[in-house]
N, C-alpha and C positions, 0 to 999 in steps of 0.2 A: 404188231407190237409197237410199232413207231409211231401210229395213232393215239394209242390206248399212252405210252408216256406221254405226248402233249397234251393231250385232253387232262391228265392227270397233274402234270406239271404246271397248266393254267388254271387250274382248280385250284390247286393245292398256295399258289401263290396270290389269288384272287381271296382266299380264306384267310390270308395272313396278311390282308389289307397291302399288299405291294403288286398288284394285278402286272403283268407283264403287258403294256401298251404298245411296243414296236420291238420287234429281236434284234438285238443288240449287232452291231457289227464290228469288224477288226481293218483296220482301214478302210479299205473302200467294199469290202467283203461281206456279206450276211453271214452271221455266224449258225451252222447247221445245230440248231440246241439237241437233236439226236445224238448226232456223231459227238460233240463234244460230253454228254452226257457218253456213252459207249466208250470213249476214249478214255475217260477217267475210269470207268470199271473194268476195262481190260487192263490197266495199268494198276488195280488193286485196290480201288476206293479212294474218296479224297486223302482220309489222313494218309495214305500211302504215297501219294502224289505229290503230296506238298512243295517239296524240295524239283520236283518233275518240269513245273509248267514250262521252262526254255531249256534250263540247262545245258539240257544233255539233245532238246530237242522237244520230246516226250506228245505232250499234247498238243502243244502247238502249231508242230509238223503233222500230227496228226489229221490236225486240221486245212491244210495244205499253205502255211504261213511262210512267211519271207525268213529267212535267217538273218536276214541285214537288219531287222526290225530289232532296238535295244531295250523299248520298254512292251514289245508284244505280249511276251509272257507274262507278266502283270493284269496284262491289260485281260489274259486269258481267264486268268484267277479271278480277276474280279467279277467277270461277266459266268464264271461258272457260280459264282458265289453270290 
């Protein structure tokens, strides 16, 4: 399953002229694009999450992120986005 979304995830952004060239990372961290893609849909879909990326913790921690980090959550959003 975690195949079949990458393969479709570099497709699908490779067709919309923005090809995914290196995976993004979060400090010094690679960011698992699985998990943070699973993380958002356990939590109810993007528009559900909006308000989610640090807040309360959400995906971020998810992710296994620092809480000391002020603009992580941002940084989460964008890289899902």
């Amino acid at each position: 399953e975690e195949e079949a979304f990458l393969v479709s995830l570099y497709k699908f952004m490779k067709d919309r002229h923005t090809p995914i060239e290196r995976i993004p990372h979060l400090g010094f961290k690679q960011i698992n694009l699985w998990k943070i893609y699973k993380a958002v849909e356990k939590l109810g879909a993007y528009e559900l999450v909006r308000g989610g990326w640090g807040c309360q913790g959400n995906v971020y921690d998810a992710l296994g992120g620092s809480p000391g980090s002020t603009s992580a959550a941002t940084c989460t959003r964008r890289h899902y986005e």
